[in-house]
C-alpha positions, -999 to 999 in steps of 0.1 A, spaced: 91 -177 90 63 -185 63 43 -153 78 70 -136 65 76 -148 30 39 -145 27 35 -113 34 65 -98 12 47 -123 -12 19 -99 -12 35 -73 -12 59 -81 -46 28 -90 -67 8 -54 -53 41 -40 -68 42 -59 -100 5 -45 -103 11 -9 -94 26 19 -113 52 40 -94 56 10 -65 85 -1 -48 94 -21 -21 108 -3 10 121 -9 46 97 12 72 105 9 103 121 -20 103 91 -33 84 91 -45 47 63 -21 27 51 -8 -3 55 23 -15 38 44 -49 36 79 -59 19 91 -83 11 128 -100 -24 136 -99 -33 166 -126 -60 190 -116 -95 176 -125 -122 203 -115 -149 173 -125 -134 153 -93 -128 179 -74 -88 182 -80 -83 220 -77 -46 218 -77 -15 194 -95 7 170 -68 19 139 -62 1 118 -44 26 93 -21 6 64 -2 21 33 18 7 -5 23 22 -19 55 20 -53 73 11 -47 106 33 -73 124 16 -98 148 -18 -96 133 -35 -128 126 -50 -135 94 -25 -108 82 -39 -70 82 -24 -41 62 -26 -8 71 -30 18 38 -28 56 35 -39 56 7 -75 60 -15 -104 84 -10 -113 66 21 -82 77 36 -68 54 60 -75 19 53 -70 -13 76 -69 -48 52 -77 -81 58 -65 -110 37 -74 -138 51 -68 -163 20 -36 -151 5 -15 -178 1 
């Protein structure tokens, strides 16, 4: 059960920290979701307004716990915390 608590842990203090964020079931699955509006910024290459939505997820079973992320310029992301505690 601690797995558990600590990775809701993780996922209550990313939410605390990130504008838009909420906590949401996924599948069964506790994880974070944000949206955001992202204005047009030619200088970045942002031709058009819209909302950006991206998800952090547990992935369950993984050991040290792994996140999967949508989000970023990278795109899809696996994480690795290893010394969240």
């Amino acid at each position: 059960m601690r797995k558990v608590v600590r990775r809701e842990a993780v996922l209550v203090e990313l939410a605390s920290e990130t504008p838009g964020a909420e906590i949401r079931e996924l599948d069964d699955t506790a994880a974070l979701r944000s949206e955001r509006d992202v204005a047009v910024d030619a200088a970045q290459g942002v031709d058009v307004a819209h909302r950006r939505v991206e998800y952090f997820v547990p992935i369950p079973g993984s050991t040290p716990d792994q996140y999967y992320s949508n989000g970023g310029q990278a795109g899809q992301v696996l994480v690795r915390l290893s010394n969240v505690e």
